[in-house]
C-alpha positions as CSV (number, residue, x, y, z in Angstrom):
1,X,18.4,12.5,-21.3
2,X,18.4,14.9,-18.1
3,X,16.1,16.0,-15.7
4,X,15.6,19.5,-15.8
5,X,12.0,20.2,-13.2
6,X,10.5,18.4,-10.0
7,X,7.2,19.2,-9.1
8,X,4.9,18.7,-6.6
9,X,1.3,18.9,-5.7
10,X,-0.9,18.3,-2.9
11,X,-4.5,17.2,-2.8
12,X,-7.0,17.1,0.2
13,X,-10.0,15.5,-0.3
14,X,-12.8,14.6,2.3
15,X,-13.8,11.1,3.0
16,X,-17.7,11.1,3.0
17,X,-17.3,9.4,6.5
18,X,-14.7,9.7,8.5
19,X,-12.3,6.4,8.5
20,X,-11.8,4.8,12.2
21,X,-9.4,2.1,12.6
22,X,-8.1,0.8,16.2
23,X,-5.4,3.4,17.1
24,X,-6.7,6.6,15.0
25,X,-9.7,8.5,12.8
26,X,-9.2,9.8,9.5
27,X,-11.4,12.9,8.7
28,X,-9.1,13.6,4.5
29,X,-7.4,11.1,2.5
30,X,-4.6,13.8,0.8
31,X,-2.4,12.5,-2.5
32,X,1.2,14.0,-3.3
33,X,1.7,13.9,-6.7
34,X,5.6,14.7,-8.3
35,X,6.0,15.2,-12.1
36,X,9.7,15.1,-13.3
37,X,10.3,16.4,-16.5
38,X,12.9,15.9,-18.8
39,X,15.1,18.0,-21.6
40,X,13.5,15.4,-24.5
41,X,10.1,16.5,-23.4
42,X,8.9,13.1,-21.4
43,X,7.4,13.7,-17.9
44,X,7.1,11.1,-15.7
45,X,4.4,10.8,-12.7
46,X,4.5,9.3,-9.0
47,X,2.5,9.9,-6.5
48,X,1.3,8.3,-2.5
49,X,-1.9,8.3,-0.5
50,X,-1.1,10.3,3.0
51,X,-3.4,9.7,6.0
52,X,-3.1,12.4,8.6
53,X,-0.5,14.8,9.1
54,X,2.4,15.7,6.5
55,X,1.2,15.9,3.0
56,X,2.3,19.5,3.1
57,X,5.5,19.0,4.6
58,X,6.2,16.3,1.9
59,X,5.3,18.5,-1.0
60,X,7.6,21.0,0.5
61,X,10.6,18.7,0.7
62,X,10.3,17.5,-2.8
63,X,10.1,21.0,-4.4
64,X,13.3,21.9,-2.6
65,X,15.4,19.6,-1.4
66,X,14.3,16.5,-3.9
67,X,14.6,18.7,-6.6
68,X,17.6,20.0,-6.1
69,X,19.2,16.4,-5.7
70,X,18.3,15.3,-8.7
71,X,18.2,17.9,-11.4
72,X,20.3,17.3,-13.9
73,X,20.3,13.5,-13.4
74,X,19.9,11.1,-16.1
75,X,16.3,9.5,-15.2
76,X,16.9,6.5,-17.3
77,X,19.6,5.8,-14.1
78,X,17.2,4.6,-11.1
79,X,19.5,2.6,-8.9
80,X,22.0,5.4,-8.8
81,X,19.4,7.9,-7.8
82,X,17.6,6.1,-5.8
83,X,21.3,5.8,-3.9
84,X,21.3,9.7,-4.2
85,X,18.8,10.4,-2.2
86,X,19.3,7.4,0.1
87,X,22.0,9.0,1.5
88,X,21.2,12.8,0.4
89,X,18.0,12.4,2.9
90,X,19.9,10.0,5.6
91,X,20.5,13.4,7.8
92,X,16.8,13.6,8.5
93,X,15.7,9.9,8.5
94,X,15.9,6.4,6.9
95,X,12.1,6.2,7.1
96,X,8.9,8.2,7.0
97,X,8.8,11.6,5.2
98,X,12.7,10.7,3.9
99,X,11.4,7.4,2.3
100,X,8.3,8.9,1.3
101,X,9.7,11.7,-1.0
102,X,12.1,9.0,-2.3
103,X,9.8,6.8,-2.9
104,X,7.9,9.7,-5.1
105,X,10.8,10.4,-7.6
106,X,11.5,6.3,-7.9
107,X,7.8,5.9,-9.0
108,X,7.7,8.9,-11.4
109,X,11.0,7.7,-13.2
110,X,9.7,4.0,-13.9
111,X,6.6,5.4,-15.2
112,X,9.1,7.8,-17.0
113,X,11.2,5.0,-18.5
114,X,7.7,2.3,-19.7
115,X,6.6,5.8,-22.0
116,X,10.4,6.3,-23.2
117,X,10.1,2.4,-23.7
118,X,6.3,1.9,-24.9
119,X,6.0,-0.4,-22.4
120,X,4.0,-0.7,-19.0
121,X,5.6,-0.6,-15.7
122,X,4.8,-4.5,-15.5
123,X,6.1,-5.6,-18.8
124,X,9.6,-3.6,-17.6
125,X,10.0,-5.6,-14.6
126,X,9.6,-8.6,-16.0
127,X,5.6,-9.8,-15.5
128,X,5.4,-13.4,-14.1
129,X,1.2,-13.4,-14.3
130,X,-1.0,-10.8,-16.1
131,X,-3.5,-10.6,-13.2
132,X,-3.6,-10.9,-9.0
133,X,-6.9,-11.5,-7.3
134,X,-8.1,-8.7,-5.2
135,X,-9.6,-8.4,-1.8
136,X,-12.0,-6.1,-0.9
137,X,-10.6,-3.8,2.7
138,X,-12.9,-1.7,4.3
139,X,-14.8,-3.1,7.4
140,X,-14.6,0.8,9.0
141,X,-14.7,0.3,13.1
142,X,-16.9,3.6,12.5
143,X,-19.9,1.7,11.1
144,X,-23.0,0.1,13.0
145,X,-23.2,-3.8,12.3
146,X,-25.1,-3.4,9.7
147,X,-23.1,-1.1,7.6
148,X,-20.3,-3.4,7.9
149,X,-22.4,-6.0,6.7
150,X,-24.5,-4.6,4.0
151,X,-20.5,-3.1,2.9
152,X,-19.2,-6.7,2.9
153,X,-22.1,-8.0,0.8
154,X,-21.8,-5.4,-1.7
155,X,-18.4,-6.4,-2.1
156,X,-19.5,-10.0,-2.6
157,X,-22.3,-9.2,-5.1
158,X,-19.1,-7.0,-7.2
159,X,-17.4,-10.1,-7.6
160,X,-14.9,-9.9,-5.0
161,X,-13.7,-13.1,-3.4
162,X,-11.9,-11.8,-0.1
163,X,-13.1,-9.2,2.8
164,X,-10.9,-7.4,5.0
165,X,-12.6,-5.8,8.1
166,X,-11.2,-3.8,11.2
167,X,-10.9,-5.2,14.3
168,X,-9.2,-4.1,17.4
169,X,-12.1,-2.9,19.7
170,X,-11.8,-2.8,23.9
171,X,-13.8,-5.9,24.2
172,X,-12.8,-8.8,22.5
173,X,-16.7,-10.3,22.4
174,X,-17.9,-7.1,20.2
175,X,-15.2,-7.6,17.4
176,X,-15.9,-11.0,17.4
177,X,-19.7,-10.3,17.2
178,X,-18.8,-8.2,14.3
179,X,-16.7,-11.0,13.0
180,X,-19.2,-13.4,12.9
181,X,-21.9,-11.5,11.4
182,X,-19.8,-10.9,8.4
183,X,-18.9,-14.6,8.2
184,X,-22.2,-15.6,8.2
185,X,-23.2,-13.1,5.5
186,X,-20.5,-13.8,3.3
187,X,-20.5,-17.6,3.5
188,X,-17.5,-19.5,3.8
189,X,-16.2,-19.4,0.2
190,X,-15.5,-15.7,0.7
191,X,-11.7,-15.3,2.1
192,X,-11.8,-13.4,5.1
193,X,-9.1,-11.1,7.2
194,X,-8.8,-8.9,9.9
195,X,-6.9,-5.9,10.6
196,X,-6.2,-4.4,14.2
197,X,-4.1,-1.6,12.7
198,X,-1.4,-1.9,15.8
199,X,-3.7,-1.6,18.4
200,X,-3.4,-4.3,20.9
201,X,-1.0,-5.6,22.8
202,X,0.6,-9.1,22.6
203,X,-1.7,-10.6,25.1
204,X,-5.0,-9.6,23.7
205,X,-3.5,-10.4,19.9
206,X,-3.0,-13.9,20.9
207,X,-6.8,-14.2,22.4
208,X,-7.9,-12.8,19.8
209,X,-6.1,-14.5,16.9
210,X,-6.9,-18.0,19.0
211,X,-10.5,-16.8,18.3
212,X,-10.0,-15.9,14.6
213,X,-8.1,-18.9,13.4
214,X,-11.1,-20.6,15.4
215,X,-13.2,-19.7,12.6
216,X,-11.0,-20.0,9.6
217,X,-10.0,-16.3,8.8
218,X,-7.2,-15.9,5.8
219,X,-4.7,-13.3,8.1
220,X,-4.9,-11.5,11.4
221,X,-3.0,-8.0,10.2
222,X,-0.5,-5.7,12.3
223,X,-1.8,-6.6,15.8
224,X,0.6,-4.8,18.2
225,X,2.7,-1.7,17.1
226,X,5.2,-1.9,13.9
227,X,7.9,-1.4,16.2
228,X,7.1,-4.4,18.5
229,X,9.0,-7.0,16.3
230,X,9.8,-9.2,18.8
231,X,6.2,-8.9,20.0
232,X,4.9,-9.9,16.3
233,X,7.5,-12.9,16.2
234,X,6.0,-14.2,19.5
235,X,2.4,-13.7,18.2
236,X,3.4,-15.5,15.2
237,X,4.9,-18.4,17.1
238,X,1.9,-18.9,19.4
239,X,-0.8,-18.6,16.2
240,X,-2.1,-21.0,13.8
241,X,-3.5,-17.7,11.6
242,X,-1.4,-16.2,9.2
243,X,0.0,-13.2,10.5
244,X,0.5,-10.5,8.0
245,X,2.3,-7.1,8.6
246,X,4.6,-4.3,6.8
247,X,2.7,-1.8,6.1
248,X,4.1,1.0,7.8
249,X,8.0,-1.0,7.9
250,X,10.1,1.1,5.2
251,X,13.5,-0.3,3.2
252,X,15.0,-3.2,2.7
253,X,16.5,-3.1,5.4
254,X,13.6,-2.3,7.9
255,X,12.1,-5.4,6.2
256,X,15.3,-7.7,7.3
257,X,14.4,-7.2,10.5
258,X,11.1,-8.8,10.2
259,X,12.6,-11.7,7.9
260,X,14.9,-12.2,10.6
261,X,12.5,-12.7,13.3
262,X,10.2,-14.5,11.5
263,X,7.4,-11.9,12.3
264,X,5.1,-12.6,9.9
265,X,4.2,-15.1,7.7
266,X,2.7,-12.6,5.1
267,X,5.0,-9.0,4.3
268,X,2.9,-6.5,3.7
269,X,4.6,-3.6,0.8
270,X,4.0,-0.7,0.6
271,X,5.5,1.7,-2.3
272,X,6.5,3.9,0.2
273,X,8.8,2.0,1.6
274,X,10.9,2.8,-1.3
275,X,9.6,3.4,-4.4
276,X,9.4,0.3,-7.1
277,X,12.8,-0.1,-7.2
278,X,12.8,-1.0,-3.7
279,X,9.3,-2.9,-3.7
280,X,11.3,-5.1,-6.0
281,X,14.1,-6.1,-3.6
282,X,12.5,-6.9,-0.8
283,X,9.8,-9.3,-2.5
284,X,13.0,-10.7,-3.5
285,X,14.2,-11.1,0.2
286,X,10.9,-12.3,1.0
287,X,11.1,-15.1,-1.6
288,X,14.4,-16.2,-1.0
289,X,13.0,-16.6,3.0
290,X,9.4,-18.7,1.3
291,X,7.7,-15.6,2.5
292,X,4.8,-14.3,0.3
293,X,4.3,-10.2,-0.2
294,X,0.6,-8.4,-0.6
295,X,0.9,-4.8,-1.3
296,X,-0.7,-2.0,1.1
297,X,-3.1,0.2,-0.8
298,X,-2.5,1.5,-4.2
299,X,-4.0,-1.0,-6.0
300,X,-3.9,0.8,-9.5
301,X,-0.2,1.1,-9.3
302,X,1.1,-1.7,-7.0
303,X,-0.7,-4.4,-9.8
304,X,2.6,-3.7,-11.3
305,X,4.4,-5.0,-9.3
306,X,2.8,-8.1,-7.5
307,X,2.2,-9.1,-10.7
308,X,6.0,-9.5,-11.5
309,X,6.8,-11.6,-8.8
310,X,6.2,-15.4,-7.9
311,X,5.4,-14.9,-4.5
312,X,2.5,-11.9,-4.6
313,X,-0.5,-12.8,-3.1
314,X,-3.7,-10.6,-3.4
315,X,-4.0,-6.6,-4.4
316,X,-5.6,-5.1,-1.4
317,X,-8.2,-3.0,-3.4
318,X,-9.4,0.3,-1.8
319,X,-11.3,3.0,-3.5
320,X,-10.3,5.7,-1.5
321,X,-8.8,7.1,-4.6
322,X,-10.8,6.0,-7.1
323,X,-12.3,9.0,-7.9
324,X,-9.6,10.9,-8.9
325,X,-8.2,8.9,-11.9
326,X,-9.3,9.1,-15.2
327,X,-8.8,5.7,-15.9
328,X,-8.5,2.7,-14.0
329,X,-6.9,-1.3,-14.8
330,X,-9.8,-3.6,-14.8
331,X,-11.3,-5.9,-12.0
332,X,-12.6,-8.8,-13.5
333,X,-14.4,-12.0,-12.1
334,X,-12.1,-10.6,-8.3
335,X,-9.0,-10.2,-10.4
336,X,-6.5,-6.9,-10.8
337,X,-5.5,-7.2,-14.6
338,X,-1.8,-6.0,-15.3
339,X,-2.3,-2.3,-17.4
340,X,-0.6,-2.4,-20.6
341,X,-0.4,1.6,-21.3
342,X,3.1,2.5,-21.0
343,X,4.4,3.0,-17.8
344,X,1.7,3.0,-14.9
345,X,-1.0,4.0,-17.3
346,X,-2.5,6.3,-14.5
347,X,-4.0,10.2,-15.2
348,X,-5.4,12.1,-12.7
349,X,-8.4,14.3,-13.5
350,X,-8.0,17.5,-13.9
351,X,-11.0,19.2,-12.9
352,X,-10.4,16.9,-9.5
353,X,-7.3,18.2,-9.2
354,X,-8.5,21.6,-9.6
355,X,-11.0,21.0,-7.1
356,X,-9.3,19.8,-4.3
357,X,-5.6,21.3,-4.9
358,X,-4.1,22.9,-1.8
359,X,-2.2,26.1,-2.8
């Protein structure tokens, strides 16, 4: 079997109300999807949310570059081309829009080898449970109090278990205001977390995470900046809260680093950071350290994934993108169920596509 097309798409797509976290507004959610086609006439599908800037600069890169690296490859051989473009793509960075176009191709061949196989992406990598309990993330900054809590609520009512909210305002006293109101409306059998998406600094993460743990939240997310791992370790250190961050580290080897540290007592993956393939290796560093992993968005693919691995804690579920497959795995009683539909079971719609396609 060879590869003989890459292709890439873009979609733009307008959140009815504009996302706000701590450190940026989101006005689009855009999706680059690849398909990679073969000479035996299987295509496989990958694709990754991208907030803000470089969706078009992504699809770009994959059409020529990506495309051109792996043409003529034999798909069935992932490792090797995921080594390929690891080191085609090193001129131009080990991280960001690099990892993100490897990522794509990775994706789009495992959901390329389940269909050759008949199997689902889970069932290839081994599953260890058939379903992941899911928390519910929104908790926009953007909303009035009680948007965030008539949100959280709703959640609740769904079947949801676990809330995670934004935090990260100027004044401690009105995130915790905002805190509390949720707690209170949620009850205390309802997980909760918090997320200041980077934007404090170590001082005010530790007077705010003394504050959180204070009243019994699950994790305190990616206080300071992803770069600040030193910073994260000593937050770590000086809280009783589980920190949790990742989200925006890419590799294995940009992992290592916060393994090393001890950063963070949760690692947060995100597909992007490598594709699958490379999902897969660092849950395995994280294991071998007694570290738990929680994927970052993606639900409907990362269920794979988190399923096949002892140490996967929670699907973050986010509808964001909801809307734009055709069918989606089930939720039941706050649970992700493992798909069984050869490889990540996921069809976008066309007429969406249609719609919101940017030529």
């Amino acid at each position: 079997m060879k590869i003989t097309g890459v292709e890439a798409t873009l979609l733009s797509v307008p959140f009815p109300k504009p996302i706000r976290v701590a450190t940026v507004s989101f006005a689009t959610k855009d999706v680059v999807f690849v398909e990679v086609k073969t000479d035996e006439g299987l295509t496989g599908m990958g694709y990754l949310g991208v907030l803000g800037a470089g969706g078009a600069a992504l699809k770009v890169l994959v059409d020529r570059d990506v495309a051109a690296l792996v043409v003529g490859e034999d798909p069935r051989y992932r490792a090797r081309i995921w080594d390929k473009l690891w080191w085609g793509l090193d001129w131009i960075g080990r991280r960001g829009l690099a990892l993100y176009a490897l990522s794509l191709i990775d994706v789009a061949l495992w959901d390329l080898a389940g269909k050759a196989a008949n199997q689902s992406i889970h069932q290839l990598l081994g599953p260890y449970t058939d379903r992941v309990k899911a928390y519910a993330s929104g908790g926009n900054l953007g909303f009035s109090l009680d948007e965030l809590v008539s949100e959280a609520v709703r959640f609740r009512e769904q079947g949801f278990k676990a809330y995670k909210m934004k935090v990260g305002l100027p004044d401690i006293r009105e995130d915790l205001r905002r805190v509390d109101a949720v707690r209170d409306a949620l009850g205390p059998d309802v997980d909760l977390m918090a997320d200041a998406n980077q934007g404090l600094d170590v001082a005010h993460a530790i007077l705010l995470g003394r504050e959180l743990e204070r009243r019994g939240l699950f994790w305190f997310e990616e206080p300071v900046p992803a770069d600040d791992i030193r910073g994260s370790a000593e937050i770590a250190r000086a809280l009783d809260i589980r920190l949790a961050t990742g989200e925006t580290e890419f590799s294995r080897f940009g992992f290592a680093d916060l393994i090393r540290e001890r950063a963070a007592d949760i690692l947060q993956i995100d597909v992007r950071a490598g594709g699958i393939t490379e999902w897969m290796r660092i849950a395995a560093m994280a294991g071998a350290a007694g570290i738990p992993v929680t994927p970052h968005m993606q639900w409907e693919l990362q269920i794979h994934m988190t399923a096949a691995v002892p140490n996967g804690i929670y699907v973050e579920y986010m509808s964001w993108f909801d809307e734009l497959f055709e069918e989606l795995p089930a939720i039941e009683d706050g649970y992700v169920v493992a798909p069984q539909k050869p490889g990540h079971g996921l069809r976008f719609n066309p007429e969406l596509v249609r719609r919101y396609r940017v030529e």
